[in-house]
C-alpha positions in Angstrom: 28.1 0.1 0.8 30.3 3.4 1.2 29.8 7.0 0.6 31.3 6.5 -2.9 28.5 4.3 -4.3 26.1 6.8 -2.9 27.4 10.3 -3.2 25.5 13.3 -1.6 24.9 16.5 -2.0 27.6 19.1 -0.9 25.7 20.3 2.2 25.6 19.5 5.6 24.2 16.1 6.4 22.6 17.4 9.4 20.7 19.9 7.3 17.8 18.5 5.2 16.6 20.9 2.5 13.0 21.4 3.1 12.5 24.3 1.4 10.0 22.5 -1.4 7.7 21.0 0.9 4.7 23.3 2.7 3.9 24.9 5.7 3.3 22.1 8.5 0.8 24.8 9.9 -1.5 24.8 6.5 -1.3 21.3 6.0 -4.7 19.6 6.3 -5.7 15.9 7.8 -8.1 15.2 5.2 -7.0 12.7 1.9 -8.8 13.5 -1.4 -9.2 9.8 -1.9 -11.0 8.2 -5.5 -12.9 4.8 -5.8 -11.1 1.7 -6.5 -12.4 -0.6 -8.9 -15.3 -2.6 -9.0 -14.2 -6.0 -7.2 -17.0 -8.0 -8.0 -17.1 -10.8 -10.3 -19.0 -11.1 -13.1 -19.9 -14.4 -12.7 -19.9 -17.2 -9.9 -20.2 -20.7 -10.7 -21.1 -23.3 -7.8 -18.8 -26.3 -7.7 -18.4 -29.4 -5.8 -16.1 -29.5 -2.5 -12.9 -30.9 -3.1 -12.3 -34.4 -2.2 -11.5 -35.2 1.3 -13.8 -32.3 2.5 -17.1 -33.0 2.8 -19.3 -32.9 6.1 -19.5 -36.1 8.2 -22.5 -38.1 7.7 -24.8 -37.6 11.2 -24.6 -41.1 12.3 
């Protein structure tokens, strides 16, 4: 892949324009985060172990 299939803008590529993003100094380490959703099923449903499986007899 060349610099044709991916033109770029007409500045300098050693110059990223970082005007849009904020002040590293007012940044903040903290992550608003929300609650996923509820993973538990609504329903279980005991079964028998598949063949080949089981426990050994004690002897």
């Amino acid at each position: 892949m060349t610099r044709e299939h991916f033109p770029r803008d007409d500045h300098v590529d050693d110059e990223d324009d970082l005007a849009g993003l904020p002040d590293p100094q007012k940044l903040r380490s903290e992550v608003a985060t929300a609650p996923g959703p509820d993973l538990t099923p609504s329903h279980t449903k005991d079964v028998d172990a598949p063949p080949g499986t089981e426990a050994p007899a004690d002897s």
